[in-house]
C-alpha positions as CSV (number, residue, x, y, z in Angstrom):
1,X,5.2,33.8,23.8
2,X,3.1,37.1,24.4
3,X,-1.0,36.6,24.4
4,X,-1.0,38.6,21.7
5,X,1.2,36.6,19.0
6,X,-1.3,33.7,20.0
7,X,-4.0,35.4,19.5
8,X,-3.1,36.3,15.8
9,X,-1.7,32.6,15.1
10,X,-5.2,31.4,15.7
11,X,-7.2,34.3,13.4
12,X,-4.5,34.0,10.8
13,X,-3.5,30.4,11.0
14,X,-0.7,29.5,8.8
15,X,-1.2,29.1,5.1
16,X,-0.3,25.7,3.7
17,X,2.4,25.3,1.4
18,X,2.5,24.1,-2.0
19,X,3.6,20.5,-1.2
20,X,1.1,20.5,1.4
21,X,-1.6,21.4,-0.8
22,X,-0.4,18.7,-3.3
23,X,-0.2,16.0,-1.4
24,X,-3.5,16.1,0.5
25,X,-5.3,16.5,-2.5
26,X,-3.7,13.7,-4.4
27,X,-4.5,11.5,-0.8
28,X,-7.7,12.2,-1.0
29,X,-8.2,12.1,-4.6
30,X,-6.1,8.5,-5.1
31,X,-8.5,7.1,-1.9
32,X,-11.5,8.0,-3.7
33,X,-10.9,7.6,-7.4
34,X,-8.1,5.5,-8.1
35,X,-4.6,6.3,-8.8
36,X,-4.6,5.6,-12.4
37,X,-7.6,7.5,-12.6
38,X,-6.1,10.9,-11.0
39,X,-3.6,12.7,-13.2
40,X,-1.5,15.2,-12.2
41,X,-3.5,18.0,-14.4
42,X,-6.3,17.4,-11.8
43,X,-4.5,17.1,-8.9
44,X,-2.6,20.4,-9.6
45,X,-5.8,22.2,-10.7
46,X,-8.0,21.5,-7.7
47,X,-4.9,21.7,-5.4
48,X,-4.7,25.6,-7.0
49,X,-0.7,25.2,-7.9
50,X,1.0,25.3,-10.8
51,X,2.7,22.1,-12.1
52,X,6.3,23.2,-11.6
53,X,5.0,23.1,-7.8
54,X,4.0,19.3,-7.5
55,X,7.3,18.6,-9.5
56,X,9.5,20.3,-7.1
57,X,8.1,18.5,-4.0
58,X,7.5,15.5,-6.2
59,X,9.7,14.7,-9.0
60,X,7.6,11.9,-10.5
61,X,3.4,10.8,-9.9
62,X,5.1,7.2,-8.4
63,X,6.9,9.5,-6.1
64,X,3.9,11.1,-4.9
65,X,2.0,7.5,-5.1
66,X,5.1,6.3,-2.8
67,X,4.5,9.7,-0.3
68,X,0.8,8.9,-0.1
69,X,0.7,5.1,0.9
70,X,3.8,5.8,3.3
71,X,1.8,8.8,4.8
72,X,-1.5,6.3,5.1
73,X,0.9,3.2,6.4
74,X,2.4,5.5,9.6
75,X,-1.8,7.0,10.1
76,X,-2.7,3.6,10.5
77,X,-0.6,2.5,12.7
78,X,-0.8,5.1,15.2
79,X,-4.2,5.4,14.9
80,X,-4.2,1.3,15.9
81,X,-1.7,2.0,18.4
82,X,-3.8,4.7,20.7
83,X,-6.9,2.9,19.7
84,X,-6.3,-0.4,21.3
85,X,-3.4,0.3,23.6
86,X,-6.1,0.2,26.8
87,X,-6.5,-3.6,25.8
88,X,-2.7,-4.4,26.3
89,X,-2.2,-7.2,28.8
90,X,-5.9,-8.8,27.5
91,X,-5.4,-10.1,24.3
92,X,-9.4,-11.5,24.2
93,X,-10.4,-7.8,24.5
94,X,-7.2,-6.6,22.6
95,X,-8.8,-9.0,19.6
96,X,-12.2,-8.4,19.7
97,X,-11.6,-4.4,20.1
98,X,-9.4,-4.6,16.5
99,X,-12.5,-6.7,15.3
100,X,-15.3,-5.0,16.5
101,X,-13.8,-1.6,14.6
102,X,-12.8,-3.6,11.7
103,X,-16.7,-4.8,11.4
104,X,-17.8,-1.0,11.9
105,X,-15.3,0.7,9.5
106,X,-15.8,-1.4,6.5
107,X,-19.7,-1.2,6.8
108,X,-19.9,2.6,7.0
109,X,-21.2,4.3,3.8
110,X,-18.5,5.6,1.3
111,X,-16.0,2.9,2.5
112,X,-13.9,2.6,0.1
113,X,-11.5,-0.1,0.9
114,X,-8.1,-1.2,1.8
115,X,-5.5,1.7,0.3
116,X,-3.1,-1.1,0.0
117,X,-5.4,-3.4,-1.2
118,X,-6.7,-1.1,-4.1
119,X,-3.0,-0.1,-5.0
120,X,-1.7,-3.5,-5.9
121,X,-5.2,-4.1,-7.7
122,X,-3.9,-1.7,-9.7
123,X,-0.2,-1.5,-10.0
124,X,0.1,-5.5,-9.9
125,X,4.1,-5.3,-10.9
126,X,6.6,-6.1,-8.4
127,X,8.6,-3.7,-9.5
128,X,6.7,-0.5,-8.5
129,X,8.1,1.6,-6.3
130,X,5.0,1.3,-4.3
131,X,4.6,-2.1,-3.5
132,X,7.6,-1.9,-0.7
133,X,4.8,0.0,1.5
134,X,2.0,-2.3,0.6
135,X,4.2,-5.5,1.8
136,X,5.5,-3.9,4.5
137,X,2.0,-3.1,5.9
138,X,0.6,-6.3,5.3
139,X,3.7,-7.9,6.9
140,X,3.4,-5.7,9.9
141,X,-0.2,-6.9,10.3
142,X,0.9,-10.6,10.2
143,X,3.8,-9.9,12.6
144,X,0.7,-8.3,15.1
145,X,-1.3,-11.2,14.6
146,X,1.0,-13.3,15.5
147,X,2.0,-11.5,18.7
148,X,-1.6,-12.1,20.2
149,X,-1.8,-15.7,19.0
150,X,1.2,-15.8,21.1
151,X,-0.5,-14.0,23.9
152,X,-3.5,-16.1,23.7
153,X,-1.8,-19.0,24.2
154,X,-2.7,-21.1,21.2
155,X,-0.9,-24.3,20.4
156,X,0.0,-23.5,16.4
157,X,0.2,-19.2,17.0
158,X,1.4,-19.4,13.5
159,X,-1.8,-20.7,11.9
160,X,-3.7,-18.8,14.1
161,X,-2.3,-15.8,13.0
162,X,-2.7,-16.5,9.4
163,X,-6.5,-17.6,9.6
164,X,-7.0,-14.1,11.1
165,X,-4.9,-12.0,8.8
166,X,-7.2,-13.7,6.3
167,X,-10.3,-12.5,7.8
168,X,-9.0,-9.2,8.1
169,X,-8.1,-8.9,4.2
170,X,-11.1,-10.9,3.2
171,X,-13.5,-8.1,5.3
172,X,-11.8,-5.7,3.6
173,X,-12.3,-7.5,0.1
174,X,-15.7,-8.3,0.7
175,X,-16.5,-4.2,1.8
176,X,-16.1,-3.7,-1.9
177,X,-19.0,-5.5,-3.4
178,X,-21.4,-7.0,-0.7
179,X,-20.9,-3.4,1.8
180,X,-22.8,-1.7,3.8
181,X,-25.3,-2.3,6.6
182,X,-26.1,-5.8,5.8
183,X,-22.3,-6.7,4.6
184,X,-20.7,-10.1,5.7
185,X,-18.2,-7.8,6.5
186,X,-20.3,-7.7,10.1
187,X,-19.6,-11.2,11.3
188,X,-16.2,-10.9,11.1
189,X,-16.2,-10.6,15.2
190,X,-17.8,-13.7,16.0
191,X,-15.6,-15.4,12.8
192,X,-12.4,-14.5,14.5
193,X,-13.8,-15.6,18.1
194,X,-14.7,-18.8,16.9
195,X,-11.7,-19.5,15.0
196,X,-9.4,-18.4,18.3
197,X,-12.0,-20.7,20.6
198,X,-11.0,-23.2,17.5
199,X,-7.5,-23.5,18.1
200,X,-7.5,-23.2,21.6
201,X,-9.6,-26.4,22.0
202,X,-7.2,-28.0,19.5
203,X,-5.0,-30.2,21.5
204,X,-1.2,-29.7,21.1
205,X,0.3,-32.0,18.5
206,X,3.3,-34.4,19.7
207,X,7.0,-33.5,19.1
């Protein structure tokens, strides 16, 4: 490519679509506010497209609810994948790494909690659309869990990974009402490392 078509890309970068201006306004605006609370009037006036726009890309709000917590599912995890992959082989560190960022995220000001977590507080049916993401993230959680109760060698890996999966979703409850600074949300690092020193001291039950 010639120096100079670079060199125009980067003073004129490229503008962003309609669907692209759509969606991360609604992402943003769903985080922040609610879903419920966000209509399409708003999201289509502060995006600056007309309404036949968000339609095209997105036939229906659920759809666009759907597009959102699938975009924040795959961001999460590849965030969590180049975040902690230095700790593979070390599943003390790999823990206390996922902890130790857990404890800092949900304290910071603005926090606003779980996106999966908020979207079933709100859509609570079964049947929406969106609650395939929500389980499938949750699930996905559980299933790591339970690879480094494996890795740390405790006798019940199963229970293990349960108590922590709890202490994850109750960190993120808790960031909700008792937040900030001074949040319980903080302790959640040495919570976890005693409940793994817990069940590693627990001798192995008989077959």
């Amino acid at each position: 490519m010639p120096a100079g078509s670079i060199g125009k890309s980067a003073a004129q970068p490229a503008r962003k679509s309609a669907r692209d201006a759509v969606f991360e306004v609604a992402a943003d605006l769903f985080y922040r506010k609610g879903i419920r609370a966000v209509g399409v009037e708003t999201i289509v006036r502060e995006a600056g497209v007309a309404k036949i726009s968000l339609y095209r890309s997105f036939p229906s709000k659920d759809d666009l609810v759907v597009a959102y917590l699938e975009n924040r599912n795959a961001v999460f995890w590849q965030f969590w994948d180049e975040a902690f992959a230095r700790h593979d082989g070390n599943p003390k560190a790999h823990l206390r790494a996922i902890m130790t960022y857990l404890a800092e995220r949900t304290t910071k000001p603005g926090y606003r909690g779980c996106p999966f977590i908020n979207y079933s507080a709100e859509f609570p049916e079964p049947s929406h659309p969106g609650h395939q993401v929500a389980i499938a993230n949750k699930r996905e959680m559980r299933r790591r869990m339970l690879e480094l109760a494996q890795a740390l060698g405790a006798h019940e890996p199963g229970l293990l990974a349960d108590g922590l999966v709890l202490l994850i979703e109750g960190t993120y409850a808790i960031s909700q009402t008792l937040g900030g600074r001074d949040s319980p949300g903080r302790a959640v690092v040495s919570a976890a490392q005693a409940l793994v020193e817990g069940h590693l001291a627990r001798p192995r039950r008989r077959a």
